[in-house]
BAMAR-779206 format. One record per atom (N, C-alpha, C): residue number from 1; residue in three letters; atom name; x, y, z. Coordinates in Angstrom, 1 decimal, m for minus. Layout:
! BAMAR-779206
     i    aa   at        X        Y        Z
   NUM   ALA   CA        X        Y        Z
...
***
This chain:
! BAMAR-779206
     i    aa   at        X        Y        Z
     1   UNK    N     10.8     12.2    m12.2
     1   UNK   CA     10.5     12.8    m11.0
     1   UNK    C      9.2     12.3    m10.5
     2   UNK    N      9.3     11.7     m9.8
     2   UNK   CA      7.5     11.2     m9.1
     2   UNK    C      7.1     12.1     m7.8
     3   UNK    N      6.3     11.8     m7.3
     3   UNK   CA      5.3     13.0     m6.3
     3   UNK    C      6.1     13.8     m5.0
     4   UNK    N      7.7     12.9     m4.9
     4   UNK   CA      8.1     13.4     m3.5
     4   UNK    C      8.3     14.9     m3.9
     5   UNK    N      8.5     15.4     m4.8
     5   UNK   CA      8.9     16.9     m4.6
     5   UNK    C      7.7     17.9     m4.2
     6   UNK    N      6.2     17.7     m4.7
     6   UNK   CA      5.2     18.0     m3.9
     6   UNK    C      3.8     17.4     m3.7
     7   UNK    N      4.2     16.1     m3.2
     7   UNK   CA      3.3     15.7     m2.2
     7   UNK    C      2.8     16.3     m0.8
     8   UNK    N      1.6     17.1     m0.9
     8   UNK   CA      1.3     17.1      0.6
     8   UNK    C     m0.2     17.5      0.5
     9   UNK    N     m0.8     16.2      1.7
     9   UNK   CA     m1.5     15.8      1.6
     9   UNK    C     m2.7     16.7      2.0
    10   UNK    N     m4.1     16.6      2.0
    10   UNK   CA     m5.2     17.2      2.2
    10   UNK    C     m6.0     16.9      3.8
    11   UNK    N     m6.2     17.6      4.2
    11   UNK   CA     m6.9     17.0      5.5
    11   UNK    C     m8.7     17.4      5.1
    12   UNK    N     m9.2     16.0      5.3
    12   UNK   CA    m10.6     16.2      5.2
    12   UNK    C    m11.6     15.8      6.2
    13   UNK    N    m12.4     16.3      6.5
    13   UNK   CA    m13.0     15.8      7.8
    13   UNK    C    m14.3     15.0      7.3
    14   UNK    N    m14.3     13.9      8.3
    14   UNK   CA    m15.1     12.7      8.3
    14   UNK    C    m15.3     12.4      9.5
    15   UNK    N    m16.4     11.4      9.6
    15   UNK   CA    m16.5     11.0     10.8
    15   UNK    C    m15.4     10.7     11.8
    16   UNK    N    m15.1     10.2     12.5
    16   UNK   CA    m14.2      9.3     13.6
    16   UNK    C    m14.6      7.9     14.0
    17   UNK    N    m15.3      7.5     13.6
    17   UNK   CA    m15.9      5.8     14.2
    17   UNK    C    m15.1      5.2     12.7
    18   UNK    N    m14.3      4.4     13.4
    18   UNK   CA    m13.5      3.2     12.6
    18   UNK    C    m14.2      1.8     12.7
    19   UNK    N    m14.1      1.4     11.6
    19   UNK   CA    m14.9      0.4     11.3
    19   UNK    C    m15.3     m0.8     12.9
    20   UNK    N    m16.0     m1.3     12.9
    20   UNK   CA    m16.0     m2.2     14.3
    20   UNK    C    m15.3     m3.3     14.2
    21   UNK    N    m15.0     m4.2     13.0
    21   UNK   CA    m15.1     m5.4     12.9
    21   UNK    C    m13.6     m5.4     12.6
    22   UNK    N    m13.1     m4.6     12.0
    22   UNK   CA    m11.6     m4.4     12.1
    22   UNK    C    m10.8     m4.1     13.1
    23   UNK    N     m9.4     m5.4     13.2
    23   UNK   CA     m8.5     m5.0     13.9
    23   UNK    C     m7.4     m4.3     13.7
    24   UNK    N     m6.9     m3.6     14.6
    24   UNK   CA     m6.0     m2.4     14.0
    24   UNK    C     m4.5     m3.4     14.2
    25   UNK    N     m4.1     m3.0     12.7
    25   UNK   CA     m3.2     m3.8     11.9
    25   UNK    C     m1.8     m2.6     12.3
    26   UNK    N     m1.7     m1.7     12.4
    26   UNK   CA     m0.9     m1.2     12.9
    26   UNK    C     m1.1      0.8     12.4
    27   UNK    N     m0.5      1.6     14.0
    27   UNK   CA     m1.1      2.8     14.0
    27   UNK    C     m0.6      3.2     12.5
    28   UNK    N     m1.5      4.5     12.4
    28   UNK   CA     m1.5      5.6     11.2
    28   UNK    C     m0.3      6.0     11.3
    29   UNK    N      0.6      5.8     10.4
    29   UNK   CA      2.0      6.6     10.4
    29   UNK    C      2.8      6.6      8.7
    30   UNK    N      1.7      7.5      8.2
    30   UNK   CA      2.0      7.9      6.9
    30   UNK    C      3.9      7.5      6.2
    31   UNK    N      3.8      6.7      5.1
    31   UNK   CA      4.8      6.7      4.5
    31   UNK    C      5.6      7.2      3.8
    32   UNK    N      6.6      7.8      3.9
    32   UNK   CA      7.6      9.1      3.3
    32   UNK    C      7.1      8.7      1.9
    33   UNK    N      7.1      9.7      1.5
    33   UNK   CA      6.9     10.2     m0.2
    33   UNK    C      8.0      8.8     m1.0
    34   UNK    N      9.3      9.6     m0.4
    34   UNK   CA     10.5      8.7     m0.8
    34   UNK    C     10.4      7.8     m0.9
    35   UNK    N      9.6      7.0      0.0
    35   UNK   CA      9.7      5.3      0.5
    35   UNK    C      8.7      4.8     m0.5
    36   UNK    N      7.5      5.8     m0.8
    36   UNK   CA      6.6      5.4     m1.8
    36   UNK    C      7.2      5.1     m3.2
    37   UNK    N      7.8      5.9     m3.7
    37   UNK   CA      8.9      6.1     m4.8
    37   UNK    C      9.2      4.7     m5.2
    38   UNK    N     10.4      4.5     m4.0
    38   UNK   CA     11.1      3.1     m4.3
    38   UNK    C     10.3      1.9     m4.3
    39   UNK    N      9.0      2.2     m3.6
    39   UNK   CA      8.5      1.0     m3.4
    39   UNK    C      7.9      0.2     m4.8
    40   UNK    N      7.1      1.6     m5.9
    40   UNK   CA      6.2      1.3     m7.0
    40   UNK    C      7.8      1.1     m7.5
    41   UNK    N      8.9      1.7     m7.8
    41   UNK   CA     10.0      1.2     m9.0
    41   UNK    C     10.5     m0.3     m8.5
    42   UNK    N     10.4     m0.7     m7.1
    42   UNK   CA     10.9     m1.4     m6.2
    42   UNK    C     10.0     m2.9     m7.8
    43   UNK    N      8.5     m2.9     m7.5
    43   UNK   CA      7.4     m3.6     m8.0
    43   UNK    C      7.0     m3.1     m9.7
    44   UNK    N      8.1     m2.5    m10.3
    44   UNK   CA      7.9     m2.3    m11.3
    44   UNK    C      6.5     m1.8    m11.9
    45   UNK    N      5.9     m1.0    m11.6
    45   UNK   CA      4.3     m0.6    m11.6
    45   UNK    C      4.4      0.1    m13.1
    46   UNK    N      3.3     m0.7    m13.6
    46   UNK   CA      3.1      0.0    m15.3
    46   UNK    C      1.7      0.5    m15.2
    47   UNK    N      0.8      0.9    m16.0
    47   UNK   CA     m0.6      1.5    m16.3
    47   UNK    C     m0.9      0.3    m16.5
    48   UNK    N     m0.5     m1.1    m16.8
    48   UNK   CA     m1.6     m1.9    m16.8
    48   UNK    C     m1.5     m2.3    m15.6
    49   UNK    N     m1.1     m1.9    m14.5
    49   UNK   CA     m1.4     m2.6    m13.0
    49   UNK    C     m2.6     m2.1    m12.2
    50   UNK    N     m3.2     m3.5    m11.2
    50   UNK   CA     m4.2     m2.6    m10.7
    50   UNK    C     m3.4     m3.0     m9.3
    51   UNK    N     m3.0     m1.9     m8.2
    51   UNK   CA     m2.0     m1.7     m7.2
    51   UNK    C     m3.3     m1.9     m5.9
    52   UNK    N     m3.1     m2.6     m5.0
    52   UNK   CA     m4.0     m2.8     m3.4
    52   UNK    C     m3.2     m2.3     m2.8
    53   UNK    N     m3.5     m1.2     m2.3
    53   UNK   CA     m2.5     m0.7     m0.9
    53   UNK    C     m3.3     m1.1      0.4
    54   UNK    N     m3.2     m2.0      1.5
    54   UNK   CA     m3.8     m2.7      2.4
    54   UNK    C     m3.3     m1.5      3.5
    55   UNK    N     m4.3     m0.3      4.0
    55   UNK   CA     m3.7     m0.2      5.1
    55   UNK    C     m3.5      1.5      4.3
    56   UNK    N     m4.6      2.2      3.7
    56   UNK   CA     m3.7      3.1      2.6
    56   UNK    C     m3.9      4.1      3.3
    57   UNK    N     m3.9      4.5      4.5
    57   UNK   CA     m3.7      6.0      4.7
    57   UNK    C     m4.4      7.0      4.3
    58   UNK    N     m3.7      8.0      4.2
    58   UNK   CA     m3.8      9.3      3.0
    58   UNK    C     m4.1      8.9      1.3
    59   UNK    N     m3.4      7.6      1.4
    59   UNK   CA     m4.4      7.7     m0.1
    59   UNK    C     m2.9      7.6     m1.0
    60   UNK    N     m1.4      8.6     m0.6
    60   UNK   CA     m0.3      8.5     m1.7
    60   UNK    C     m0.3      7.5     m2.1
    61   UNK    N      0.1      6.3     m1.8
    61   UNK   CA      0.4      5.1     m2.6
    61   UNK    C     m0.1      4.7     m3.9
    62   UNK    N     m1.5      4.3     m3.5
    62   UNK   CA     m2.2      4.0     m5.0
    62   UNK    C     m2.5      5.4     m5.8
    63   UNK    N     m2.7      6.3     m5.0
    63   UNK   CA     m2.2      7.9     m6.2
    63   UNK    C     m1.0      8.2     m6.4
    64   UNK    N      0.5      7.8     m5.7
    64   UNK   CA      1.0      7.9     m6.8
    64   UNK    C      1.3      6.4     m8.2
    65   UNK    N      1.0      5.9     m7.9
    65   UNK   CA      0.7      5.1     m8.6
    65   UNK    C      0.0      4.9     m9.7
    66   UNK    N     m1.2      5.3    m10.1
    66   UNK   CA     m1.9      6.7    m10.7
    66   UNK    C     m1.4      8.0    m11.4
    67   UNK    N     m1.0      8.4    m10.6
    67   UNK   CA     m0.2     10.1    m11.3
    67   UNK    C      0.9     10.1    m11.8
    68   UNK    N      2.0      8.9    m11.6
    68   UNK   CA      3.0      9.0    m12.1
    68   UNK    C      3.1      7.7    m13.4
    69   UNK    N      2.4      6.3    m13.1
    69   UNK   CA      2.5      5.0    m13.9
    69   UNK    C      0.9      5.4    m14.5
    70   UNK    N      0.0      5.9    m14.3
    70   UNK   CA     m1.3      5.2    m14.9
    70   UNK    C     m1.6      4.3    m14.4
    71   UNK    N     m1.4      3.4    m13.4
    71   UNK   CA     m2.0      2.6    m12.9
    71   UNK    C     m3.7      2.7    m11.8
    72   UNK    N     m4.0      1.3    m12.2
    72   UNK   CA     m5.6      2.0    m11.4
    72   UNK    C     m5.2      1.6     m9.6
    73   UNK    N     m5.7      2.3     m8.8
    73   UNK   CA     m5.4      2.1     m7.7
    73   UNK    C     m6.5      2.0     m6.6
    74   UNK    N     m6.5      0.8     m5.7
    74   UNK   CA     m7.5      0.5     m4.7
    74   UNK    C     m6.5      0.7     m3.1
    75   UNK    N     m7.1      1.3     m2.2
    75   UNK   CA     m6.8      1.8     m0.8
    75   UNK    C     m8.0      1.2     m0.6
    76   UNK    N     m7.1     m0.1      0.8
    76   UNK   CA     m8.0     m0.3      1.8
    76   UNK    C     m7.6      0.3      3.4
    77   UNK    N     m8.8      0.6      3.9
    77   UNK   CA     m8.7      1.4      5.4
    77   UNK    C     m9.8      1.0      6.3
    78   UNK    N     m9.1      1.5      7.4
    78   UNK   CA    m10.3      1.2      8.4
    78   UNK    C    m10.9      2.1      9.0
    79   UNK    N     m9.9      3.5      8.8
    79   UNK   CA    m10.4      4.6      9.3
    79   UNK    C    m10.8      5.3      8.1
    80   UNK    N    m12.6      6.0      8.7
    80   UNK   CA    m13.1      6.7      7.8
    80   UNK    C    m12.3      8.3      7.2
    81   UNK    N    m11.5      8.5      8.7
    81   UNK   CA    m10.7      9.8      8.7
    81   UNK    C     m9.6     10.1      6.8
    82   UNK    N     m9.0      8.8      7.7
    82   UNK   CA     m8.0      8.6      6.3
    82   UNK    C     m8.7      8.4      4.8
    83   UNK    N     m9.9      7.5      4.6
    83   UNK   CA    m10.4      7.8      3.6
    83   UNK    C    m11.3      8.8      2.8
    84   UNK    N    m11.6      9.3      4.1
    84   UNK   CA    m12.0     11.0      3.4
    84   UNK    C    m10.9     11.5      2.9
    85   UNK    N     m9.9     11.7      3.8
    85   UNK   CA     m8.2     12.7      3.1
    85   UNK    C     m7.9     12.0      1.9
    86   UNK    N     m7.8     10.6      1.6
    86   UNK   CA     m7.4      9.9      0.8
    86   UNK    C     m8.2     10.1     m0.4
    87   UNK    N     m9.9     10.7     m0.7
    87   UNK   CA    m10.4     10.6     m1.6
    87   UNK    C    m10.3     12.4     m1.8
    88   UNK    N     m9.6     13.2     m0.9
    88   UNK   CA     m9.3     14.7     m1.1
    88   UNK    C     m8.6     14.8     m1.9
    89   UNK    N     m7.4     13.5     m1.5
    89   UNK   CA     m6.0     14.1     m2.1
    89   UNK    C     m6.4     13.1     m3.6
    90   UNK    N     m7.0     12.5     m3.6
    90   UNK   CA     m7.0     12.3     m5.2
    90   UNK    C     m8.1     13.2     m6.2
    91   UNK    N     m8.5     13.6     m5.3
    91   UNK   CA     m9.7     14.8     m6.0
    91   UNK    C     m8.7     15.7     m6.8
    92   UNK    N     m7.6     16.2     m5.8
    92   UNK   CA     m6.6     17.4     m5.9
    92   UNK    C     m5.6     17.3     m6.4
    93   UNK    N     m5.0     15.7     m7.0
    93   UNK   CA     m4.7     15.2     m7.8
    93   UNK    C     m5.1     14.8     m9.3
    94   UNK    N     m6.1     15.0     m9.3
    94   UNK   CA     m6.9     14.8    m10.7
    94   UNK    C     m6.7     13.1    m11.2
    95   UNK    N     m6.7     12.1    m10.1
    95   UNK   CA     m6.5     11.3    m10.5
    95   UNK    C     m7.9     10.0    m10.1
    96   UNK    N     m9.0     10.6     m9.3
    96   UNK   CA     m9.5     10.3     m8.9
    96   UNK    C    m10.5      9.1     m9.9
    97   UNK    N    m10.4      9.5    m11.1
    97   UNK   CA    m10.9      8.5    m12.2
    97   UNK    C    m10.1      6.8    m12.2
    98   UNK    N     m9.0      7.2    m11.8
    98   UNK   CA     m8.3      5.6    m11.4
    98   UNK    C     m7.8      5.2     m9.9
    99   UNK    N     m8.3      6.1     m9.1
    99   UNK   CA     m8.2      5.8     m8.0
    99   UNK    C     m9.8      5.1     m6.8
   100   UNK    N     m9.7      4.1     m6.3
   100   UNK   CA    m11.0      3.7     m5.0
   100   UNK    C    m10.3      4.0     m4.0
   101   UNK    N    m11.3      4.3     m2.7
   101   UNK   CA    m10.9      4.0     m1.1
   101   UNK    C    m12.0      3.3     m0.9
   102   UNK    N    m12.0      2.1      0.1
   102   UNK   CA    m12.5      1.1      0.7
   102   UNK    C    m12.0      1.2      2.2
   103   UNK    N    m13.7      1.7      3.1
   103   UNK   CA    m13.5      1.6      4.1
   103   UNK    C    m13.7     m0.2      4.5
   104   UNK    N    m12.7     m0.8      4.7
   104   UNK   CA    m12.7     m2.2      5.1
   104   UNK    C    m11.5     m2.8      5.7
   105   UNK    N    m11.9     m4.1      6.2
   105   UNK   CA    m11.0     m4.7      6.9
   105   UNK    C     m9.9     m5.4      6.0
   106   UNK    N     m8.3     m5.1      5.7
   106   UNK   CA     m7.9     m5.7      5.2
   106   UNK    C     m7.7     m7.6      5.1
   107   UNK    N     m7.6     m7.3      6.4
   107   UNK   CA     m7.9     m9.0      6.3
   107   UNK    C     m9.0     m9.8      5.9
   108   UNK    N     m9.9     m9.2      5.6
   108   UNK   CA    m11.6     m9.5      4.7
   108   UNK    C    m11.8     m8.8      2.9
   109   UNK    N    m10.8     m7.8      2.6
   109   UNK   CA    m11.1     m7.1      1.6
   109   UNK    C    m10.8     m8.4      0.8
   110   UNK    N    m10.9     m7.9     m1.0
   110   UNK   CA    m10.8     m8.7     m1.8
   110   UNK    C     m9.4     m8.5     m2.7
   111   UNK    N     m8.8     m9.0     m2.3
   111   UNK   CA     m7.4     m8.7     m3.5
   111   UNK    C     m7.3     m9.2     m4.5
   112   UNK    N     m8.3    m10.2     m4.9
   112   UNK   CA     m8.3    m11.1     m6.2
   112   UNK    C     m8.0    m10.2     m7.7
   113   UNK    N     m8.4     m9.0     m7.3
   113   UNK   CA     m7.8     m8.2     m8.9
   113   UNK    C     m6.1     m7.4     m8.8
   114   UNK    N     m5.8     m7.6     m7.5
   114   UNK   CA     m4.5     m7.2     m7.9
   114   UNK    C     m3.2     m7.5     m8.8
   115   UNK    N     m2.3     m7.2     m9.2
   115   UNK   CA     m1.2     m7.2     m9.7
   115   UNK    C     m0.3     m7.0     m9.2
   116   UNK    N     m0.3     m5.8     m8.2
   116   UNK   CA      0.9     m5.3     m7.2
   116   UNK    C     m0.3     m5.1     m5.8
   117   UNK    N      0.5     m5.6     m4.9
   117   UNK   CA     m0.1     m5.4     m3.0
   117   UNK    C      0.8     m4.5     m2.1
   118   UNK    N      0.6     m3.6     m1.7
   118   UNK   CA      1.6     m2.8     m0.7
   118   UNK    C      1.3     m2.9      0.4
   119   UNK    N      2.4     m3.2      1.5
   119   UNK   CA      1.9     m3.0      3.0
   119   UNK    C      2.9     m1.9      3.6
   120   UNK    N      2.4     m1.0      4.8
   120   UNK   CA      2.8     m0.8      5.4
   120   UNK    C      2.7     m0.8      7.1
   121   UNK    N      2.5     m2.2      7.3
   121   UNK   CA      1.5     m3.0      8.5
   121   UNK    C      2.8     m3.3      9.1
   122   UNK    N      2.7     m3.7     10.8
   122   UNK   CA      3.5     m4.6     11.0
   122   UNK    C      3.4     m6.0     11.1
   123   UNK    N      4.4     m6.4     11.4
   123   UNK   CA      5.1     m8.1     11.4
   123   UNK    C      3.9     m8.5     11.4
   124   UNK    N      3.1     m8.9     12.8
   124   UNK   CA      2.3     m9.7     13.2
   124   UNK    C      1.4     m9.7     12.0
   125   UNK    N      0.4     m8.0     11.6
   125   UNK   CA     m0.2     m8.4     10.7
   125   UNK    C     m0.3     m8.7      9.9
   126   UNK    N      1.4     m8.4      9.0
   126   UNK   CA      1.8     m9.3      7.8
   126   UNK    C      1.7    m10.8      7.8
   127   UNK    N      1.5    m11.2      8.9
   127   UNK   CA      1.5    m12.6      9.5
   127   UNK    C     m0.2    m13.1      9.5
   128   UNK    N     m0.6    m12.7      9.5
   128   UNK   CA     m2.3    m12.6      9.4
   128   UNK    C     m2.7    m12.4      8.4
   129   UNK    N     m1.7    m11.6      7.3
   129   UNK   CA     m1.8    m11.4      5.7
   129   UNK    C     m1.9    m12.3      4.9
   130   UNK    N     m0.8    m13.3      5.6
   130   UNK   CA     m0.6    m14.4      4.4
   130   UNK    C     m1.3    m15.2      4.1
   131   UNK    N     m2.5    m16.3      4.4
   131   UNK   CA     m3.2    m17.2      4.4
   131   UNK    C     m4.0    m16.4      3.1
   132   UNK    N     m4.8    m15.3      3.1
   132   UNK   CA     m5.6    m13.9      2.8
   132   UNK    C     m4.5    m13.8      1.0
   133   UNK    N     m3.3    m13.2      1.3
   133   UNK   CA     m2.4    m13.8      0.0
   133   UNK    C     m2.6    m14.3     m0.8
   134   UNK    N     m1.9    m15.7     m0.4
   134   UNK   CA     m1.7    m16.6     m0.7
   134   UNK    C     m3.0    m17.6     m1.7
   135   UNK    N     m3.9    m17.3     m1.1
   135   UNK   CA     m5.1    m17.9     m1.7
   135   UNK    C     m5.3    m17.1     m2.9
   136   UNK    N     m5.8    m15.8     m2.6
   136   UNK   CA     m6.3    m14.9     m3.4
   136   UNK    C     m5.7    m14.3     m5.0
   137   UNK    N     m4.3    m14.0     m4.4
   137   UNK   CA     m3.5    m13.4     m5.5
   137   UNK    C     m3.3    m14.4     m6.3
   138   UNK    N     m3.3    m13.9     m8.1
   138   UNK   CA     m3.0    m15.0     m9.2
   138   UNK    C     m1.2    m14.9     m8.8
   139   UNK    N     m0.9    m15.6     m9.6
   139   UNK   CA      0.4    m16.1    m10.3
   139   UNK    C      1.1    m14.8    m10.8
   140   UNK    N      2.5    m13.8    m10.5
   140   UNK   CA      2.5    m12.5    m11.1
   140   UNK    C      2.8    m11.4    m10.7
   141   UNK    N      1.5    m11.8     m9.4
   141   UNK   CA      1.0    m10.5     m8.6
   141   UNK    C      2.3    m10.3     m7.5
   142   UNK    N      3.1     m9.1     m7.6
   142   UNK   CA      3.8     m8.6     m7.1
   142   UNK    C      3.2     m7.8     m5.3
   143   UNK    N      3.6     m8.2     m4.5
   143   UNK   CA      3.8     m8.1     m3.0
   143   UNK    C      5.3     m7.0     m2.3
   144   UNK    N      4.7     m5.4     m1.7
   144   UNK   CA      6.0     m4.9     m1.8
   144   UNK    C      5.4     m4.9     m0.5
   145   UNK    N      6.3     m4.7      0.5
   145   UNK   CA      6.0     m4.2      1.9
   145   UNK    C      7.7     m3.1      2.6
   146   UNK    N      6.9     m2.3      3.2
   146   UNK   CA      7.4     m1.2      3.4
   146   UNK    C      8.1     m1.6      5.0
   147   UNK    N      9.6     m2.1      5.6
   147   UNK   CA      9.9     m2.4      6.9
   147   UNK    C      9.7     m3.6      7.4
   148   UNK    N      8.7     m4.2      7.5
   148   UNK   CA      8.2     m5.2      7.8
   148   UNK    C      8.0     m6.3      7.1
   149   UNK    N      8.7     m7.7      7.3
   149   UNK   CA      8.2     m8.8      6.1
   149   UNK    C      7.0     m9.8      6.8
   150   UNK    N      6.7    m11.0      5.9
   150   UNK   CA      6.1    m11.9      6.0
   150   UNK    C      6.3    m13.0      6.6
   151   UNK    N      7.0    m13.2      8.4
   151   UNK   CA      7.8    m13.9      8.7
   151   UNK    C      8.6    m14.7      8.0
   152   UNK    N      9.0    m15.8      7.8
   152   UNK   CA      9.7    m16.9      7.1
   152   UNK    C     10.0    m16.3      5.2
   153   UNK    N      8.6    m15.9      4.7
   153   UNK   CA      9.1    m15.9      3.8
   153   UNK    C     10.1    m15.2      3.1
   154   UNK    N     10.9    m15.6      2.3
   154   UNK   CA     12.1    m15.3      1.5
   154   UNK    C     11.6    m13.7      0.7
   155   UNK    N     12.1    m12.6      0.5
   155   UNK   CA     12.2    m11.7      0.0
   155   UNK    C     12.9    m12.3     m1.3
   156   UNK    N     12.6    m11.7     m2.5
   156   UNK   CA     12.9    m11.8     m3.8
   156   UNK    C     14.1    m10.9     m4.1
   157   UNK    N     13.6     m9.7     m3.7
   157   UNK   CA     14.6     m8.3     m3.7
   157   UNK    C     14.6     m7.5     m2.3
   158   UNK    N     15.7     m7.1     m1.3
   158   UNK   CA     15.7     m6.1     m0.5
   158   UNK    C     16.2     m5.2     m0.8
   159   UNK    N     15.3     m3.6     m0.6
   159   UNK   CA     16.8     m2.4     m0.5
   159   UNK    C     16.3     m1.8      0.6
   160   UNK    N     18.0     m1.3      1.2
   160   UNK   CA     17.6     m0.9      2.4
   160   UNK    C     18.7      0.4      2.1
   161   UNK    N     18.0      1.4      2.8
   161   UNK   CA     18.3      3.2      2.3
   161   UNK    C     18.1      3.7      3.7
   162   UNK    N     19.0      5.1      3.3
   162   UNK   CA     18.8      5.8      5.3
   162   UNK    C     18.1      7.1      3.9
   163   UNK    N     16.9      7.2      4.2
   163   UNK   CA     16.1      8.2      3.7
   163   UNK    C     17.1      9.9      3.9
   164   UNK    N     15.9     10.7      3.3
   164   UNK   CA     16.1     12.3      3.9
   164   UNK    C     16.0     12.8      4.8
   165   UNK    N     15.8     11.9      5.7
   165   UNK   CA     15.4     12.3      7.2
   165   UNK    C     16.0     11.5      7.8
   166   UNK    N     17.0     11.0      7.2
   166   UNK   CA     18.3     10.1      8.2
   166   UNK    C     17.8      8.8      9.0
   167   UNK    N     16.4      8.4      8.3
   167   UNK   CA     15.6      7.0      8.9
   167   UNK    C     16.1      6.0      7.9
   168   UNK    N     16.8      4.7      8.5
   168   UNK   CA     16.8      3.5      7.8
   168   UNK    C     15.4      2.9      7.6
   169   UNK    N     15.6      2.7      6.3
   169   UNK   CA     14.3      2.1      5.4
   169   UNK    C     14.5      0.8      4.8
   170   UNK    N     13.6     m0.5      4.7
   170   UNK   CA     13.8     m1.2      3.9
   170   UNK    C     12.5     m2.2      3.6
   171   UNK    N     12.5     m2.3      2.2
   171   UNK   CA     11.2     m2.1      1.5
   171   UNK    C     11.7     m4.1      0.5
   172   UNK    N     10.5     m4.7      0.8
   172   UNK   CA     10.4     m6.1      0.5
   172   UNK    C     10.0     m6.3     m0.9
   173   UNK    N      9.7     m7.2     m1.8
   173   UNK   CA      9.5     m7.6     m2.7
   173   UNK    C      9.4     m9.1     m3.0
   174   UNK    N      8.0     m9.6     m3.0
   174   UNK   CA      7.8    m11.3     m3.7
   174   UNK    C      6.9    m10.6     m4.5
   175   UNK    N      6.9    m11.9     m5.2
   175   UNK   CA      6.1    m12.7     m6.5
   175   UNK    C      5.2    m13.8     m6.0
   176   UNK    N      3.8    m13.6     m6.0
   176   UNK   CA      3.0    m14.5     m4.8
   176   UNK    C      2.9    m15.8     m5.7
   177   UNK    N      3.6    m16.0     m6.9
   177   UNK   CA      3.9    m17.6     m7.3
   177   UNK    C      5.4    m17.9     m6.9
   178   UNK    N      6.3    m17.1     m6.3
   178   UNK   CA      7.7    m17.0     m6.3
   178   UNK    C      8.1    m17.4     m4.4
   179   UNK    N      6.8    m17.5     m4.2
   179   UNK   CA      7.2    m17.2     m2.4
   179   UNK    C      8.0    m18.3     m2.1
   180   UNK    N      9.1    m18.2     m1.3
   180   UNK   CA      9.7    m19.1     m0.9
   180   UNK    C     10.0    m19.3      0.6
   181   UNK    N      9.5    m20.6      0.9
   181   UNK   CA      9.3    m20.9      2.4
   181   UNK    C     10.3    m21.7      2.7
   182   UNK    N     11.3    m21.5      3.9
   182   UNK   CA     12.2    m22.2      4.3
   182   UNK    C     11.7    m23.5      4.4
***
């Protein structure tokens, strides 16, 4: 059983000024619990992973990732809002010893220590993602994205699910030595 049965999240107040230098990669629209779920079993996530959620919201992703695998988890954001909630809800989670939030521009942050990358951005800035990728990530490092792919490239694994709320979902998977370009 992982966090969907009670995940719910913390609201913490922080400023409102979002970073300047960042472009918004796409609006705040928190990812079902569920979708989180499939995404870490999707990428196989163990306690030796260190998981980049580009774009992390509230913070669930790399905490559940954390609370359920032991994995260490890094959230990047632009908004300071989300990273206050995000450093609540891992407070309130007790997981806050393996969890960071980074207020930063994903397209600038540093993914060089990941293992597993999560997006839940759209198209375009998955498209802006890859150069940033591609360079960065070793040989290994597992890539899940939540709806949206990496234009051209080839998906390793798709599943696509009509959630609990009767929304079609479908959640990507490369291997950033595995990418395959038409």
């Amino acid at each position: 059983l992982l966090l969907s049965s009670f995940w719910s999240p913390v609201a913490a107040q922080a400023p409102q000024t979002r970073r300047p230098d960042a472009p918004n990669l796409a609006p705040y629209v928190p990812t079902p619990q569920e979708v989180v779920d499939r995404m870490l079993a999707l990428a196989k996530v163990t306690k030796s992973d260190v998981l980049i959620d580009l774009g992390c919201g509230d913070g669930r992703i790399p905490i559940t990732a954390a609370k359920v695998f032991g994995a260490r988890g890094i959230g990047v954001d632009i908004d300071p809002q989300r990273i206050a909630e995000a450093n609540a809800n891992a407070r309130r989670e007790g997981v806050s010893h393996l969890v960071t939030f980074k207020l930063e521009n994903a397209l600038t942050t540093d993914v060089s220590t990941a293992t597993v990358v999560t997006t839940y951005l759209l198209s375009a800035s998955n498209l802006k993602l890859r150069p940033v990728l591609t360079r960065a990530l070793k040989p290994g490092t597992r890539i899940v994205a939540h709806n949206y792919g990496f234009g051209d490239w080839v998906p390793e694994k798709t599943e696509t699910f009509t959630d609990n709320a009767k929304t079609r979902r479908t959640i990507y998977l490369w291997t950033a030595d595995g990418i395959v370009r038409p």
